[in-house]
N, C-alpha and C positions, 0 to 999 in steps of 0.2 A: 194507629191513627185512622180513625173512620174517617171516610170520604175518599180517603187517597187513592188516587190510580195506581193500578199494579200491573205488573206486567202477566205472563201468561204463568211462570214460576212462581206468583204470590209476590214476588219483591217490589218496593215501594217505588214508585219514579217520579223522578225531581220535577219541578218545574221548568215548562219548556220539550219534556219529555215524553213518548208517547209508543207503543207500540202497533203495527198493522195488524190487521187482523188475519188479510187475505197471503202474507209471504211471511208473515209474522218481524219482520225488519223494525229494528229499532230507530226512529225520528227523535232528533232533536230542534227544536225551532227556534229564529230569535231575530230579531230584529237587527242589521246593520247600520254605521253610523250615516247611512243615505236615507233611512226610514223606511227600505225595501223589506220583505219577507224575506229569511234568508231558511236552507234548511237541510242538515247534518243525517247522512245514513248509514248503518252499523248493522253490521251479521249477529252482533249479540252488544247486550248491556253495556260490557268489561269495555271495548270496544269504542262504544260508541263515546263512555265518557273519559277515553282518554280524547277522542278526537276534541273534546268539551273542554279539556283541559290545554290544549294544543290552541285551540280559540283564544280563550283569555292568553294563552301566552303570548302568543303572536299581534293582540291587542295591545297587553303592555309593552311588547317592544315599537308598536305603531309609534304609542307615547313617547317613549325613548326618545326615540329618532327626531319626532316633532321637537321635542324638547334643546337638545342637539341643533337644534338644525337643519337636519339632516334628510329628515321627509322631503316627500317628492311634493311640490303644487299637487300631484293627484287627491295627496293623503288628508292635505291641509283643507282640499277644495271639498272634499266628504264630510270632514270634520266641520267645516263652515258650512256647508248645504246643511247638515242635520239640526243646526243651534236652529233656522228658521220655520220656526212653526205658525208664526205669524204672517207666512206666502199664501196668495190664494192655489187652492190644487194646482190647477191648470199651468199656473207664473211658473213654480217651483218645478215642476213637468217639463218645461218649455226651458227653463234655464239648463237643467239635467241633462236635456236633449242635444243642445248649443253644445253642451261642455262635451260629451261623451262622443258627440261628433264631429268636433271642431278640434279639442282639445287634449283629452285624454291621453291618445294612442301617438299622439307628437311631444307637445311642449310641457304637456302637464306630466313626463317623466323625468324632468329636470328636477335637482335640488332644488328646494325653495330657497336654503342660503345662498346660491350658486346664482343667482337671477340678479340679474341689474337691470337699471333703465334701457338701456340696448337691446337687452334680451329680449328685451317688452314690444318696445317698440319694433322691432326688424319681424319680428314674431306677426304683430298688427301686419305689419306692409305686406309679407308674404301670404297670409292671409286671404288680402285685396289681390295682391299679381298675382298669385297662382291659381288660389281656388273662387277669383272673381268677388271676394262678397264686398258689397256696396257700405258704404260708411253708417248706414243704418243698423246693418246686422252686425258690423262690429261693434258699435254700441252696446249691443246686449250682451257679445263676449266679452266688455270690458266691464260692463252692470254687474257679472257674477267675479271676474278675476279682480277688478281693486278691492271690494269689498274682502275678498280671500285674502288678499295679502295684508290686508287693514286688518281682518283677526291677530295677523301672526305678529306684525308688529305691536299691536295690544297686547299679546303674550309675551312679547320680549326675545320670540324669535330671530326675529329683524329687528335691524336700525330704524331701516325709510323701507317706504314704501316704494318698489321699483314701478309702478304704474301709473306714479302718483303726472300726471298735466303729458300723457302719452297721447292719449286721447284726440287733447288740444291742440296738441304740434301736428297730430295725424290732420286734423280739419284744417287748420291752417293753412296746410300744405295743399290740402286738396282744393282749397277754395271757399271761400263760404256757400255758395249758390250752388257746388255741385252735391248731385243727388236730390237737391229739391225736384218733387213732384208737381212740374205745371200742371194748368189746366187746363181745360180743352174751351177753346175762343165757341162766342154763341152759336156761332155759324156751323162749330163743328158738332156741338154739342145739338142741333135743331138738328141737321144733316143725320146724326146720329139715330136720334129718336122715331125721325121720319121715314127712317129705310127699315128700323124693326117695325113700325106700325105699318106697312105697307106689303113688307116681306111676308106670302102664305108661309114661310118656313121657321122664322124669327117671331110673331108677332103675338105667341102668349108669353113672350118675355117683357111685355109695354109694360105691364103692370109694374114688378119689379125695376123696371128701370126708370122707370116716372118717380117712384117713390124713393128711389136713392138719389135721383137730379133733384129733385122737389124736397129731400129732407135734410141732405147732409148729412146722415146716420152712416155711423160704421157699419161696415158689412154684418158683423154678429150682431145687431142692434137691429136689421132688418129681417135677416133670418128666423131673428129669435121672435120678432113682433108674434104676439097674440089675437085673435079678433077681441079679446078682451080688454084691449089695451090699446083697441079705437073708440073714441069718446064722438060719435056722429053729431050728436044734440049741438056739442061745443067745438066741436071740429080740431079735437086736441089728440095728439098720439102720446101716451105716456112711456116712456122711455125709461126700465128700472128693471133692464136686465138685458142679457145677450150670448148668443148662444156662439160656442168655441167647438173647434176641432182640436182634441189637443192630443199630445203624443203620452203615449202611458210607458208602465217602467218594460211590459213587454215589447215594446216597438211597435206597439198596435193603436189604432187613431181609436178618439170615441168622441163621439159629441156629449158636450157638457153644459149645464148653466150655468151659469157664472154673472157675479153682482158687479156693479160699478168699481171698478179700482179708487174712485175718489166722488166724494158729493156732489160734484161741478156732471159726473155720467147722470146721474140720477134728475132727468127733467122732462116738460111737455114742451113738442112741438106744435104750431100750431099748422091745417090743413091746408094748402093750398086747393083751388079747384080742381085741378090738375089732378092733385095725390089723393084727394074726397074720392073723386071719379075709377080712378086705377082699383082703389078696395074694392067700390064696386062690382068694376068689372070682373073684378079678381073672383069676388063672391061667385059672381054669376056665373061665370066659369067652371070654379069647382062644382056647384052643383050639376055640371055634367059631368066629369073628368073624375070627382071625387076628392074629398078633402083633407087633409094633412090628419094622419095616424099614430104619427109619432110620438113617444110619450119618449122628454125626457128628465131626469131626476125630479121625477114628477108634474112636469107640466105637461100641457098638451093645448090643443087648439092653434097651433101656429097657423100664420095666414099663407104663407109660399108654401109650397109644395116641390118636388121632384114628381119623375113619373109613376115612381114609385109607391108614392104617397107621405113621403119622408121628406125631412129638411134637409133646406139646398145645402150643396157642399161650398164652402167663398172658391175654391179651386175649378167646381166647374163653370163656377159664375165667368169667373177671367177666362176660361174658356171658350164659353158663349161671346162672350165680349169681341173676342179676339178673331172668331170664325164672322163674324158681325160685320166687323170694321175693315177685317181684308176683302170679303165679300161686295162692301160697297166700296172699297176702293178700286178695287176692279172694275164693276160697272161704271164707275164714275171717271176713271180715265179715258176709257170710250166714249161716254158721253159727252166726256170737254171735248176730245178731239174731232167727233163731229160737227160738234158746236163752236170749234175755233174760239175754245178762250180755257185758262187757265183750271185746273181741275180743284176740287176741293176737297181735301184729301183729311183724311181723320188718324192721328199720329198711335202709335202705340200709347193704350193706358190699362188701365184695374180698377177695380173698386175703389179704392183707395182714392186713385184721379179724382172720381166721380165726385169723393166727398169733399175736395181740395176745391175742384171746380164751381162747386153750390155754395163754398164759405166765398169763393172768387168772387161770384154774381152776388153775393151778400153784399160783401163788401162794396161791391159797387153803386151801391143802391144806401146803403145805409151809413153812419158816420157814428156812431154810440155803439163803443169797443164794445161796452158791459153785456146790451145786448146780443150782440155777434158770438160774441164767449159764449152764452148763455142759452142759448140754441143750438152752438156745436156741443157744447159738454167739452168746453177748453177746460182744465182743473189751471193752467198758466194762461195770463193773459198775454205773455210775450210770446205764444204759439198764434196768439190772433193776431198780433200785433204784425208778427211778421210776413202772414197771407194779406191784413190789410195793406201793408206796406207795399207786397208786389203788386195786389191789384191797382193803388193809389198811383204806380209809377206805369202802367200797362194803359192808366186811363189822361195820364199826361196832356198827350197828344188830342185826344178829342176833347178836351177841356180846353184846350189851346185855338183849336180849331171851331168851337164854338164861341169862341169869345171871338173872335176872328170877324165870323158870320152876324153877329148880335150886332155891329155899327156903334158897337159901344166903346170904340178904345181908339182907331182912327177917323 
């Protein structure tokens, strides 16, 4: 058979097979049912393909077992990660991460027959008391485990689905309103801006922060901006990509691009004078400091920078944030207290705040959802619907009070 690989004795090796050159060790390689690189080592041939042989066994008894019953959630939840090929890298990354760290080494060693609605739920709660996570990031532990059990009951595993409206009782209970991300009132959000601009220590952070008040952009939608991707003539930011930190299968972070998850990512903002101004200075800046190096999956040209010459990290942004807003709350309780009146204090928030804040001030200003939607890159309109709703009941009171004042009603 011309072509064939051989090993160092002349004999033929299968596919998948491979010998070293430098210890002469026989490899075998092959893909697991997670899509990882997996790969088999042997003192000689004979060896290696019994361990080859030991694989597919141990495979069909995986099957067995699922078939039974009798698989663990781990088995079922490998088996359901590897059917989606249709995740973007990063999602599928980021679910792997959740499970393997949340779930693997606890709950996901239970029978998958052996699990009921209780199991699920008590599972959730312990979750939240013990290891703290917030009803958001259980969502995404539930994003990969109902879908997981939703195979198995397709197979005929299971009856029901034991996760099936967990979720629901979980929020329920918790309340509707908790966990939402307020926003930071004008005054905090001015107060804010006006101590990075004024701070020698803080104040090549204006830029960046002007442009995440002024655009409502997700964090990776800022990082990622391009100068290419400012339209000056028309004063439009084109919005149609965003750059991620995402966790890989070695436990090692990489910055990645990554495309809109849905049509509704994919749009222009348009420039306030404010955000016109921040590129600017931004420009002007780098031409001393020097300009963003980073090349990734082939782009390059980003407009923020590190000091490094690299794109920001979103972690050390809420960092900055954080050293920021204690900073001027410190100063700022001393300053009420000389001044004998009430301090104005700036609450804990993140990026995230920031962009909840600017759909806030939208909202307050504007009354045509479609648009609203269509500036944040909502893909649901009942995600806008429910910022416009709080900001509509936060503005109550001075709609009250201005009708009050107009002499129009007494």
């Amino acid at each position: 058979m011309s072509g064939s690989r051989k090993d160092n004795k002349g004999r033929v090796l299968r596919k998948g097979e491979s010998q070293r050159k430098d210890d002469l060790r026989y490899i075998y390689q092959y893909t697991d049912p997670n899509g990882a690189r997996r790969v088999i080592y042997a003192g000689d041939l004979l060896e290696l393909r019994e361990k080859e042989k030991q694989l597919v066994r141990d495979q069909l008894d995986g099957i067995d077992s699922y078939c039974a019953g009798k698989a663990t959630l781990n088995y079922v939840f490998d088996r359901y990660i590897a059917t989606k090929h249709n995740l973007k890298q990063h999602t599928k990354a980021n679910y792997i991460y959740m499970y393997d760290h949340l779930v693997r080494d606890t709950f996901g060693k239970r029978m998958i027959g052996d699990i009921k609605y209780s199991d699920v739920k008590f599972f959730y709660c312990s979750l939240m008391n013990k290891n703290g996570l917030k009803t958001n990031t259980l969502d995404t532990i539930h994003t990969v485990l109902h879908p997981t059990f939703g195979m198995a009951v397709r197979d005929e595993i299971i009856r029901m689905n034991p996760s099936d409206r967990v979720m629901a009782e979980i929020k329920k209970s918790s309340g509707k309103n908790k966990g939402i991300r307020h926003s930071l009132t004008l005054e905090q959000q001015r107060a804010f801006l006006n101590y990075v601009a004024e701070s020698p220590i803080y104040s090549h952070w204006l830029p960046l922060f002007t442009v995440l008040f002024g655009t409502g952009c997700r964090i990776g939608e800022v990082i990622g901006l391009r100068w290419e991707d400012l339209d000056y003539e028309k004063r439009l930011i084109s919005i149609n990509h965003s750059v991620i930190y995402m966790f890989m299968e070695n436990r090692k972070s990489e910055f990645h691009v990554s495309t809109p998850k849905t049509e509704a990512g994919t749009r222009l903002i348009p420039m306030m004078d404010a955000v016109y101004q921040a590129f600017q200075d931004e420009y002007e800046m780098q031409k001393e400091t020097g300009f963003n190096i980073a090349l990734i999956d082939g782009m390059s040209g980003f407009i923020f920078a590190n000091r490094e010459g690299n794109v920001l990290n979103p972690s050390a942004i809420n960092r900055a944030i954080r050293r920021i807003y204690e900073a001027y709350n410190a100063e700022e309780i001393i300053k009420a207290k000389k001044a004998r009146r009430q301090p104005l204090l700036i609450p804990h928030f993140s990026c995230h705040h920031i962009r909840h804040t600017f759909c806030t001030r939208f909202c307050e200003h504007e009354t045509n959802l479609k648009v609203i939607q269509s500036i944040m890159g909502h893909a649901d309109i009942e995600t806008t619907m429910d910022i416009y709703a709080e900001a509509t009941e936060l503005k109550k009171q001075d709609a009250i009070q201005a009708l009050e004042h107009s002499n129009n009603i007494f």
